[in-house]
C-alpha positions as CSV (number, residue, x, y, z in Angstrom):
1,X,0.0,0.0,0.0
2,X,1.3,3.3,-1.0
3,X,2.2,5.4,2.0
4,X,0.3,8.6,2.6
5,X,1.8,12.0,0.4
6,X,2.4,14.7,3.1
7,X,1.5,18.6,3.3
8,X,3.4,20.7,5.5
9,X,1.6,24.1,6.5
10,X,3.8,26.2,7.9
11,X,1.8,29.1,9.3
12,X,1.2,30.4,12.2
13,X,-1.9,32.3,12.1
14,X,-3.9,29.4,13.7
15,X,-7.2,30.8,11.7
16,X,-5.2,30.7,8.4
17,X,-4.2,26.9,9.2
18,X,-7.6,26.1,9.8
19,X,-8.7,27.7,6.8
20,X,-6.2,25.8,4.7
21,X,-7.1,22.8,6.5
22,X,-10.8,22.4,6.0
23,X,-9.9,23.1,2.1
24,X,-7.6,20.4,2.0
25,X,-9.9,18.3,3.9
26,X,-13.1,19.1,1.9
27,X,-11.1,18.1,-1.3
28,X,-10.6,14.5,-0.1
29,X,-7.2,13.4,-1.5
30,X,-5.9,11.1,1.1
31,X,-3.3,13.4,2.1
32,X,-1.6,13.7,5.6
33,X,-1.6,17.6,6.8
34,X,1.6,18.3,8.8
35,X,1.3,22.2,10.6
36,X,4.3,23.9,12.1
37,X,3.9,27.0,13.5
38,X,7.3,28.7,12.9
39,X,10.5,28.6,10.1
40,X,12.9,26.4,12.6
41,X,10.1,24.0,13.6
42,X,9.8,23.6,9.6
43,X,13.5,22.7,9.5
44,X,13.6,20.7,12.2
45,X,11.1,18.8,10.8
46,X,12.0,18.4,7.4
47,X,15.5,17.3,8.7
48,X,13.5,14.3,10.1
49,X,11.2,13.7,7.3
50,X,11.1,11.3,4.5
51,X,11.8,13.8,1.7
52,X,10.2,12.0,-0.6
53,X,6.5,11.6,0.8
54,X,6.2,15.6,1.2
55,X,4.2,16.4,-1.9
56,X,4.1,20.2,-0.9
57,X,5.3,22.7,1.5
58,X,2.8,25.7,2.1
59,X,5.1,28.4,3.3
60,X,4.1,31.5,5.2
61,X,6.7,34.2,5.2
62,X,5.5,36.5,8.7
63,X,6.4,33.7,10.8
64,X,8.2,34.0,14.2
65,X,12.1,32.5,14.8
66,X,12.9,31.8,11.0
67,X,10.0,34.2,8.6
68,X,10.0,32.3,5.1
69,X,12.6,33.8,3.7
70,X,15.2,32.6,5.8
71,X,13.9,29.1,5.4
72,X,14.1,29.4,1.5
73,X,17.4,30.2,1.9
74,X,18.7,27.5,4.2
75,X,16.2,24.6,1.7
76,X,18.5,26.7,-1.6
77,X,21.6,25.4,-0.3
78,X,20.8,21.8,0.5
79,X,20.8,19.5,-2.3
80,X,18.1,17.3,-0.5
81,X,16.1,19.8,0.6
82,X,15.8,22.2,-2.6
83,X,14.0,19.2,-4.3
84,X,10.8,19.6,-1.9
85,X,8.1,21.8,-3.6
86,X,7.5,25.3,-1.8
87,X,4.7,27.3,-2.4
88,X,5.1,30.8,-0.7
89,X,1.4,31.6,0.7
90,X,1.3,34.8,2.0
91,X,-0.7,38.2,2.5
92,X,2.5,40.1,1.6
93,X,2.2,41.2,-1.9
94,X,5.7,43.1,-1.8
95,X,7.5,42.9,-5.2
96,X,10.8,42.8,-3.4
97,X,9.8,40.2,-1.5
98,X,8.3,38.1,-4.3
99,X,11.4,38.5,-6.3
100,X,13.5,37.7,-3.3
101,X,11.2,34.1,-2.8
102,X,12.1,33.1,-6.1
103,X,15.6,34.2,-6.0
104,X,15.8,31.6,-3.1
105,X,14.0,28.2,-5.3
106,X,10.1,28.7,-4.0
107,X,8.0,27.1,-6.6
108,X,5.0,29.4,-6.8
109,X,3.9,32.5,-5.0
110,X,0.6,32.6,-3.7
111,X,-1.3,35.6,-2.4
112,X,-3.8,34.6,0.4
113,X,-7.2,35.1,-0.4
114,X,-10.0,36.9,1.6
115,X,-12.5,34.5,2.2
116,X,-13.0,30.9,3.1
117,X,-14.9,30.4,-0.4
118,X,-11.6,32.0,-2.2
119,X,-9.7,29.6,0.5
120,X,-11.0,26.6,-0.6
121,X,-10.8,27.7,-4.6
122,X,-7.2,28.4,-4.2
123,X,-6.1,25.0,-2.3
124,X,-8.2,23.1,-4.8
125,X,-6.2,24.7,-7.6
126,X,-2.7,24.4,-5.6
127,X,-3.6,20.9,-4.4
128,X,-4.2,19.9,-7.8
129,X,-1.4,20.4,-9.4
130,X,1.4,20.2,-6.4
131,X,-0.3,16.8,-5.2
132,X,-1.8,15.1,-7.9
133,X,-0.4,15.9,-11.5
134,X,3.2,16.8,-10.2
135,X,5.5,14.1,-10.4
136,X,8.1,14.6,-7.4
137,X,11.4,12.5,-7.4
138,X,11.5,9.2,-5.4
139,X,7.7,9.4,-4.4
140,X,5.4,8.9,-8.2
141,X,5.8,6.1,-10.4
142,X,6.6,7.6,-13.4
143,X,5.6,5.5,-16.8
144,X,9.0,4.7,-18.5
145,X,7.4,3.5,-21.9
Protein backbone atom coordinates (compact mmCIF):
# COMPACT_ATOMS: atom_id res chain seq x y z
CA UNK A 1 0.00 0.00 0.00
CA UNK A 2 1.32 3.35 -1.00
CA UNK A 3 2.21 5.37 2.00
CA UNK A 4 0.33 8.62 2.56
CA UNK A 5 1.76 12.00 0.36
CA UNK A 6 2.42 14.73 3.05
CA UNK A 7 1.53 18.57 3.29
CA UNK A 8 3.40 20.67 5.51
CA UNK A 9 1.63 24.06 6.46
CA UNK A 10 3.84 26.23 7.92
CA UNK A 11 1.82 29.13 9.26
CA UNK A 12 1.24 30.36 12.23
CA UNK A 13 -1.86 32.26 12.10
CA UNK A 14 -3.94 29.37 13.73
CA UNK A 15 -7.19 30.79 11.69
CA UNK A 16 -5.24 30.74 8.43
CA UNK A 17 -4.19 26.86 9.24
CA UNK A 18 -7.63 26.11 9.83
CA UNK A 19 -8.65 27.68 6.78
CA UNK A 20 -6.21 25.84 4.67
CA UNK A 21 -7.06 22.78 6.51
CA UNK A 22 -10.78 22.44 6.01
CA UNK A 23 -9.92 23.13 2.15
CA UNK A 24 -7.57 20.45 2.02
CA UNK A 25 -9.91 18.32 3.91
CA UNK A 26 -13.10 19.06 1.86
CA UNK A 27 -11.07 18.08 -1.27
CA UNK A 28 -10.63 14.53 -0.11
CA UNK A 29 -7.22 13.40 -1.49
CA UNK A 30 -5.88 11.05 1.08
CA UNK A 31 -3.33 13.41 2.11
CA UNK A 32 -1.56 13.69 5.59
CA UNK A 33 -1.65 17.56 6.75
CA UNK A 34 1.64 18.29 8.75
CA UNK A 35 1.30 22.19 10.62
CA UNK A 36 4.28 23.92 12.11
CA UNK A 37 3.91 26.98 13.55
CA UNK A 38 7.25 28.71 12.87
CA UNK A 39 10.47 28.58 10.11
CA UNK A 40 12.85 26.44 12.56
CA UNK A 41 10.07 23.95 13.60
CA UNK A 42 9.85 23.62 9.60
CA UNK A 43 13.53 22.66 9.45
CA UNK A 44 13.59 20.67 12.23
CA UNK A 45 11.09 18.80 10.79
CA UNK A 46 12.01 18.40 7.37
CA UNK A 47 15.50 17.32 8.71
CA UNK A 48 13.48 14.34 10.11
CA UNK A 49 11.23 13.73 7.32
CA UNK A 50 11.12 11.30 4.51
CA UNK A 51 11.75 13.84 1.69
CA UNK A 52 10.19 12.00 -0.63
CA UNK A 53 6.52 11.59 0.80
CA UNK A 54 6.20 15.59 1.16
CA UNK A 55 4.22 16.40 -1.88
CA UNK A 56 4.13 20.19 -0.92
CA UNK A 57 5.34 22.70 1.51
CA UNK A 58 2.80 25.68 2.13
CA UNK A 59 5.06 28.37 3.28
CA UNK A 60 4.12 31.49 5.24
CA UNK A 61 6.68 34.21 5.23
CA UNK A 62 5.50 36.47 8.70
CA UNK A 63 6.42 33.67 10.78
CA UNK A 64 8.22 34.03 14.17
CA UNK A 65 12.11 32.52 14.81
CA UNK A 66 12.88 31.84 11.03
CA UNK A 67 9.96 34.21 8.57
CA UNK A 68 9.96 32.28 5.14
CA UNK A 69 12.61 33.80 3.71
CA UNK A 70 15.20 32.57 5.79
CA UNK A 71 13.91 29.11 5.42
CA UNK A 72 14.12 29.36 1.50
CA UNK A 73 17.37 30.25 1.87
CA UNK A 74 18.65 27.50 4.24
CA UNK A 75 16.23 24.65 1.72
CA UNK A 76 18.51 26.70 -1.55
CA UNK A 77 21.56 25.38 -0.26
CA UNK A 78 20.83 21.85 0.48
CA UNK A 79 20.77 19.53 -2.34
CA UNK A 80 18.11 17.33 -0.51
CA UNK A 81 16.11 19.85 0.61
CA UNK A 82 15.80 22.22 -2.57
CA UNK A 83 14.02 19.18 -4.26
CA UNK A 84 10.80 19.55 -1.95
CA UNK A 85 8.14 21.84 -3.60
CA UNK A 86 7.53 25.30 -1.77
CA UNK A 87 4.70 27.33 -2.39
CA UNK A 88 5.09 30.76 -0.68
CA UNK A 89 1.40 31.56 0.71
CA UNK A 90 1.30 34.77 2.00
CA UNK A 91 -0.73 38.16 2.46
CA UNK A 92 2.55 40.14 1.60
CA UNK A 93 2.24 41.22 -1.93
CA UNK A 94 5.70 43.08 -1.77
CA UNK A 95 7.53 42.93 -5.19
CA UNK A 96 10.80 42.84 -3.40
CA UNK A 97 9.84 40.20 -1.52
CA UNK A 98 8.25 38.14 -4.26
CA UNK A 99 11.45 38.47 -6.25
CA UNK A 100 13.48 37.65 -3.27
CA UNK A 101 11.20 34.07 -2.85
CA UNK A 102 12.13 33.12 -6.13
CA UNK A 103 15.56 34.22 -6.00
CA UNK A 104 15.81 31.64 -3.07
CA UNK A 105 14.05 28.20 -5.29
CA UNK A 106 10.05 28.72 -3.96
CA UNK A 107 8.01 27.15 -6.63
CA UNK A 108 5.05 29.41 -6.77
CA UNK A 109 3.95 32.51 -4.96
CA UNK A 110 0.56 32.62 -3.67
CA UNK A 111 -1.31 35.59 -2.42
CA UNK A 112 -3.83 34.61 0.37
CA UNK A 113 -7.22 35.05 -0.37
CA UNK A 114 -10.05 36.86 1.59
CA UNK A 115 -12.50 34.51 2.23
CA UNK A 116 -13.04 30.95 3.14
CA UNK A 117 -14.90 30.35 -0.38
CA UNK A 118 -11.55 31.97 -2.16
CA UNK A 119 -9.75 29.62 0.49
CA UNK A 120 -10.97 26.59 -0.63
CA UNK A 121 -10.76 27.73 -4.60
CA UNK A 122 -7.22 28.43 -4.20
CA UNK A 123 -6.11 25.01 -2.31
CA UNK A 124 -8.16 23.08 -4.79
CA UNK A 125 -6.16 24.70 -7.56
CA UNK A 126 -2.72 24.39 -5.61
CA UNK A 127 -3.58 20.90 -4.43
CA UNK A 128 -4.15 19.92 -7.79
CA UNK A 129 -1.38 20.35 -9.36
CA UNK A 130 1.40 20.22 -6.38
CA UNK A 131 -0.34 16.82 -5.17
CA UNK A 132 -1.76 15.10 -7.95
CA UNK A 133 -0.42 15.93 -11.46
CA UNK A 134 3.23 16.81 -10.25
CA UNK A 135 5.53 14.12 -10.35
CA UNK A 136 8.09 14.64 -7.43
CA UNK A 137 11.39 12.53 -7.38
CA UNK A 138 11.50 9.21 -5.42
CA UNK A 139 7.69 9.36 -4.45
CA UNK A 140 5.36 8.95 -8.17
CA UNK A 141 5.77 6.14 -10.43
CA UNK A 142 6.56 7.64 -13.41
CA UNK A 143 5.65 5.55 -16.77
CA UNK A 144 8.96 4.70 -18.47
CA UNK A 145 7.42 3.48 -21.90
Amino acid sequence: MRKARKVIIAEDRSSDYELMRIAFDDLSLGLELIHVTDGQELIDHLDSETLSQVALVMLDLDMPNIDGIEVLKKLYVDDELKKVPVVVFSSVVDQAKIFECYDFGANAFVKKPMTAEEYSETISAIAGFWTDINVLPGFNTVDQH
